[in-house]
C-alpha positions in Angstrom: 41.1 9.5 17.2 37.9 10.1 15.3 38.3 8.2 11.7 37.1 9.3 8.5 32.9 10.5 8.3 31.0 8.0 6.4 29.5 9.5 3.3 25.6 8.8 3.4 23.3 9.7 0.0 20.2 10.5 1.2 16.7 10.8 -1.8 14.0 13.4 -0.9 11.3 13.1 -3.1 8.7 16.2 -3.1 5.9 15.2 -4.9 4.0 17.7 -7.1 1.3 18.4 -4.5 3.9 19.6 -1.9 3.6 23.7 -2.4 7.7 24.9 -3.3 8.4 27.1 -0.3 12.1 26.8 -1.5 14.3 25.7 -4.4 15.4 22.2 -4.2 18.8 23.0 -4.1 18.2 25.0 -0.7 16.2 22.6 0.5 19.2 19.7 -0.2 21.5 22.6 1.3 19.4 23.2 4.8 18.8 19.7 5.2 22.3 18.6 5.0 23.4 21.4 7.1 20.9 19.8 9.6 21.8 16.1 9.3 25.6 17.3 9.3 25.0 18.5 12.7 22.3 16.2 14.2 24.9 13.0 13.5 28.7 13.6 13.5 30.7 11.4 12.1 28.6 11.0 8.9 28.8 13.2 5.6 25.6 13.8 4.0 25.0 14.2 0.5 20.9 15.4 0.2 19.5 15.3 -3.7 16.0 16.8 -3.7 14.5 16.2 -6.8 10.0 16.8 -7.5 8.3 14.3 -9.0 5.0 12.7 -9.1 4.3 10.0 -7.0 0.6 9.8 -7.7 -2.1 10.1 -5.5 -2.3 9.4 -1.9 -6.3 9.1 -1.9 -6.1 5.9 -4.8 -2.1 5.1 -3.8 -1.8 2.8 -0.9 1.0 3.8 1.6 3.0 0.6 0.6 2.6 1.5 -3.0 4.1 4.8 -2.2 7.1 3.1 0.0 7.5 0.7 -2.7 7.7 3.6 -5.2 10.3 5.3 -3.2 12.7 2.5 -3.0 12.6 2.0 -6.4 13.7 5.5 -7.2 16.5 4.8 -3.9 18.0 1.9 -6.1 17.6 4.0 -9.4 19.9 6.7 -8.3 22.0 4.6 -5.9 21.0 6.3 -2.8 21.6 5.0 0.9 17.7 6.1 2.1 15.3 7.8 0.5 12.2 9.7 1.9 8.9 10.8 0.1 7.4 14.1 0.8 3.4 14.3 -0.5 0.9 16.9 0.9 -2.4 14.3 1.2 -3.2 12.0 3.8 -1.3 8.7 3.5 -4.2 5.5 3.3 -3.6 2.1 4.1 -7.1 0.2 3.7 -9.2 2.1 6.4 -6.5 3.7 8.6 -4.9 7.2 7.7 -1.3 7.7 8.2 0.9 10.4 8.8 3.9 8.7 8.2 5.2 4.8 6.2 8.5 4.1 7.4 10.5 0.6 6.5 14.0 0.5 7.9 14.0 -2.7 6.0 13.9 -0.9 2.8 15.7 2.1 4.0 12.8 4.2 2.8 9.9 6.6 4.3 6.6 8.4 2.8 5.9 11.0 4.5 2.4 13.0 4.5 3.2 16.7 5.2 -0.7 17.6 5.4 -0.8 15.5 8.4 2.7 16.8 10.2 2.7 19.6 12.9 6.6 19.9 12.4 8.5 21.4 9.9 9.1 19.5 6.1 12.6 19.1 7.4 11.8 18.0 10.8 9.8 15.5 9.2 12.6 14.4 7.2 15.3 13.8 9.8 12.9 12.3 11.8 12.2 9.6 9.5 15.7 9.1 8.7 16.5 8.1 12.2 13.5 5.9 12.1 14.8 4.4 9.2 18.5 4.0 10.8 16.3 2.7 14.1 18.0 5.7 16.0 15.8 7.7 18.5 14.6 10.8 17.2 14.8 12.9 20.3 18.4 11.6 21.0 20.3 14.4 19.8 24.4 12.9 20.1 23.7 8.8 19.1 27.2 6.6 19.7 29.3 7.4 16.5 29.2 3.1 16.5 25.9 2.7 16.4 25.7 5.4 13.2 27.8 3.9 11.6 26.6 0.2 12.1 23.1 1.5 11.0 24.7 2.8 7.5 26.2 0.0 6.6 23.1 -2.4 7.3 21.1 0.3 4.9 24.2 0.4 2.8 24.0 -3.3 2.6 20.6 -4.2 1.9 20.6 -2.1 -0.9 23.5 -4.0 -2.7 22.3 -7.8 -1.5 24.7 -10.5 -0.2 27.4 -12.4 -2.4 26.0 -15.3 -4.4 26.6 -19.0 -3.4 26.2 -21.6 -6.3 23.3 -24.2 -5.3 22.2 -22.1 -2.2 18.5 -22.6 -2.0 16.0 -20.0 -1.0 15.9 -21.9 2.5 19.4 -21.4 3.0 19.3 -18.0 1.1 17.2 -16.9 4.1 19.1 -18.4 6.7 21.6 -15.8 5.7 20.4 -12.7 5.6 18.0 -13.4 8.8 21.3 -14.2 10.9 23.1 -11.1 9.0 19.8 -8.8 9.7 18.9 -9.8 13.0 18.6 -6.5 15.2 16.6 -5.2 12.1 14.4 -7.9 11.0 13.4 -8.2 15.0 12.9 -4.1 15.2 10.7 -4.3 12.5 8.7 -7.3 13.9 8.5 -5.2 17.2 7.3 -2.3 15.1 4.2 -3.9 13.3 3.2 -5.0 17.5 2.0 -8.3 15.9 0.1 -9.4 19.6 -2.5 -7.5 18.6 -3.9 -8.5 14.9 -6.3 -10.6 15.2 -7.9 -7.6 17.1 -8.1 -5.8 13.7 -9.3 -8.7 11.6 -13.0 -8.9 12.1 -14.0 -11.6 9.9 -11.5 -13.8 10.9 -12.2 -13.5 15.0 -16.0 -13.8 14.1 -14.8 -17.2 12.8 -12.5 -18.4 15.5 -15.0 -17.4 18.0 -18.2 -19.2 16.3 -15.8 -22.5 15.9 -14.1 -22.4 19.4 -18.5 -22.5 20.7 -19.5 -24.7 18.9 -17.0 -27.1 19.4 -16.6 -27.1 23.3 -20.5 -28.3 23.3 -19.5 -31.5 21.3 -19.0 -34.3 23.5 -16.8 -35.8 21.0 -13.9 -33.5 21.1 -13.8 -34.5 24.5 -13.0 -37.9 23.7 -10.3 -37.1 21.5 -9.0 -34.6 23.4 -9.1 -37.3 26.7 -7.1 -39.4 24.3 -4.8 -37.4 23.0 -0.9 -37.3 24.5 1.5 -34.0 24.3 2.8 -35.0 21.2 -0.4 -34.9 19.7 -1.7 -31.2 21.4 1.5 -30.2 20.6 1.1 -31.3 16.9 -2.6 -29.5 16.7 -1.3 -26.5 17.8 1.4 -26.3 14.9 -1.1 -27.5 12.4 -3.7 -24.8 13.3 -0.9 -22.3 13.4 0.7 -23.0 10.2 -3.0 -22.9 8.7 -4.2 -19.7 8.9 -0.5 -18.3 8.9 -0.2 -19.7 5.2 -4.2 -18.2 4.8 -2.9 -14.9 5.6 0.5 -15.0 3.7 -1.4 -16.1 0.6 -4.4 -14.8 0.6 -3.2 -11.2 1.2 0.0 -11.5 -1.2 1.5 -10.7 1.8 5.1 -12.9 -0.3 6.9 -9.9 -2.2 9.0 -10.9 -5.4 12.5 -9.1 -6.4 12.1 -7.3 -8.9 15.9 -6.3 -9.9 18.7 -8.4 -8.1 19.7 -5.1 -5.8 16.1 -5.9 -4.2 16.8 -9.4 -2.9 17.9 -9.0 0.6 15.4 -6.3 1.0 12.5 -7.9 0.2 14.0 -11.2 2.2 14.2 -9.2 5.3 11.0 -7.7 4.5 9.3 -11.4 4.0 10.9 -12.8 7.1 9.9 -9.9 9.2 6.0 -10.5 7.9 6.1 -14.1 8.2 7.2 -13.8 11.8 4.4 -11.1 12.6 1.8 -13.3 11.2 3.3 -16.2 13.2 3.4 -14.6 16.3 0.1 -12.7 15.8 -1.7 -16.0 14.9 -0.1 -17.8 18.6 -1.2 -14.9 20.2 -4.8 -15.3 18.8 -4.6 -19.3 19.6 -3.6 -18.5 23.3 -6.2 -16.1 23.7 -8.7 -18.8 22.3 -7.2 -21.3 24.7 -7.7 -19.0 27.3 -11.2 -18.1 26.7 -12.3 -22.0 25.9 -10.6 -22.8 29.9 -12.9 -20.6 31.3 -16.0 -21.5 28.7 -15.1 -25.1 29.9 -15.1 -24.6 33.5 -18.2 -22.8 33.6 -19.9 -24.8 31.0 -18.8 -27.9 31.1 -20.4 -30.3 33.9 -17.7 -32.6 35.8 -19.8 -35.4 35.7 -21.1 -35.4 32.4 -17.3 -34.9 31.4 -16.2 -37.7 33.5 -19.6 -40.1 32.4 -18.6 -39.2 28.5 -14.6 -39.3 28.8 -14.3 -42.3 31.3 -11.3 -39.8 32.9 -11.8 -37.6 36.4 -12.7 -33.9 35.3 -9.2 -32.5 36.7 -7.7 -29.5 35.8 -5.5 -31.0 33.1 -8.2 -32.4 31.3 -10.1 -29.3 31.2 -7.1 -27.7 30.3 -6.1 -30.4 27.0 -10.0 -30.0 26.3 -9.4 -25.7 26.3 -6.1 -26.4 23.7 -8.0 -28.6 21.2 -11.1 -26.2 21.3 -8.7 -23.4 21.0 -6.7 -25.4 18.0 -10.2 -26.3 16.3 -11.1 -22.7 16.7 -7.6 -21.0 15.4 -8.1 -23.4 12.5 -11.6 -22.0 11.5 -10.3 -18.5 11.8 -8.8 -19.5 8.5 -12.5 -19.3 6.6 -12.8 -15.9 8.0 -9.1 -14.9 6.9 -10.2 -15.7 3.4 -12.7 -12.9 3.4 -10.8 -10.6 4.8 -9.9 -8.0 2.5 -6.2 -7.9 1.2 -5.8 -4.1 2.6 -7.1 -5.2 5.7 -4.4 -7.9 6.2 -1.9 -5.6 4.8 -2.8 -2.8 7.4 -3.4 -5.3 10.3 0.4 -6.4 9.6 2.1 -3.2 8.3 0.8 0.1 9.7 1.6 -0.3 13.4 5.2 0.3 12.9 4.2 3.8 10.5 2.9 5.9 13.4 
């Protein structure tokens, strides 16, 4: 037997620019109607309401999104989407869409959508629920589990006396898995040091001149696992912080229903820049292995090092270059400009 549908209030906001083909009220009505039919099992309850939301061309997309999860907290709504009529920016790119299922909110630009208003809409919400747009009967489960995660991180976990922001965390990561690694999936972090220019400039002009300086090969001739293993973290953990704090990349609760959204929303930017920065240090590696090979004479190596020129040393010699030159991508991270960061990170999951 089919239990009880599971009421859902869902925000649209139509900002000022939007031209009123309809009333509010019909638009609520139609886009219920819609919603009602596209997921059984749930009850929607749609409040339009026009407002301004500034203006996309000075507004940052984030700003926007941030905007329209303060108003989702405001009037106690489950999701909330933004409707605007100009081009959403995020430092140089131009979006049609900002969608965060970690803040159960979406801006979307309607001067950049081919679909209809409401179209748009519902397809944002099932971005937002991490449902499949084109998947027209989802599992009645699955709906409902998606809900309650929104649900929840709008109303943030039960307090614990003494509970640190370590432990704090802990928590909501292992209660938010599925979406805090959707969302890390979503902003494709692989490819960001692609998009930061300044900082690859950097990592590129260390990683050269360090694999023509004979004494990085005696240290990295000396140097056990323990110790490649421990330049690795350190040249990680260096530009990762250079990124994180250099682009305010950190969010701050502002009312206590925020605090498992923006912990969600941390976590899930801390792990993109983590995993984008490993991806730059491998391909760094991989570029000083064959820089080394080519470049590097075996018996020079062998008269300077006092070890054979084997494969493994060329290869410790490639992960130290590749550490040293990770590390100085951190001098270009600090001129990259916060947008940049913020749209390297963000924008890929916003298509």
């Amino acid at each position: 037997m089919r239990g009880p549908a599971v009421a859902v209030r869902l925000g649209v906001l139509l900002a000022t620019d939007v031209p009123e083909a309809a009333s509010p009220a019909d638009i609520a009505a139609r886009l219920g109607a819609g919603l009602d039919a596209a997921y059984p099992g749930l009850a929607w309850e749609v409040d339009v309401v026009r407002e301004e939301l500034g203006v996309a061309e000075e507004d940052e997309s984030l700003d926007l999104l941030e905007f329209t999860r303060d108003r989702m907290l405001d009037q106690d709504w489950d999701l909330a989407v933004a409707l605007c009529d100009e081009p959403l920016r995020q430092g140089k790119h131009t979006l049609g869409r900002q969608v965060s299922p970690a803040h159960a909110a979406a801006v979307v630009s309607l001067g950049l959508a081919d679909t209809d208003p409401l179209d748009s809409v519902q397809a944002a919400v099932a971005r937002i629920l991490g449902l499949d747009p084109d998947d027209s009967r989802p599992a009645a489960a699955h709906l409902r589990g998606a809900v309650h995660t929104a649900r929840q991180l709008a109303t943030d976990v039960e307090e614990r006396v003494g509970e640190n922001e370590v432990a704090y965390g802990w928590r909501v990561a292992t209660s938010n898995l599925r979406l805090l690694l959707g969302t890390v999936r979503a902003n494709r972090p692989w490819t960001l040091a692609a998009s930061l220019s300044r900082s690859l400039s950097a990592a590129l002009a260390t990683g050269a001149l360090t694999l023509i300086t004979t004494d990085l090969w005696l240290l990295s001739a000396e140097y056990n696992g323990l110790q490649m293993a421990l330049v690795g973290a350190v040249a990680v953990a260096s530009v990762t912080v250079a990124l994180v704090v250099g682009a305010d990349l950190w969010e701050k609760p502002r009312r206590r229903g925020e605090r498992e959204q923006v912990m969600v929303f941390n976590l899930a930017a801390l792990v993109s820049v983590v995993i984008g920065v490993a991806a730059l240090y491998v391909a760094l590696t991989a570029a000083a292995l064959a820089g080394s090979l080519l470049l590097v004479d075996p018996e020079v190596f062998g008269t300077v090092t006092g070890e054979p020129a084997e494969f493994t040393e060329y290869l410790k010699l490639a992960w130290f270059v590749g550490g040293l030159a990770t590390i100085g991508s951190a001098l270009g991270a600090g001129l990259e400009e916060d947008d940049d960061v913020r749209a390297a990170i963000f924008t890929r999951g916003s298509s």
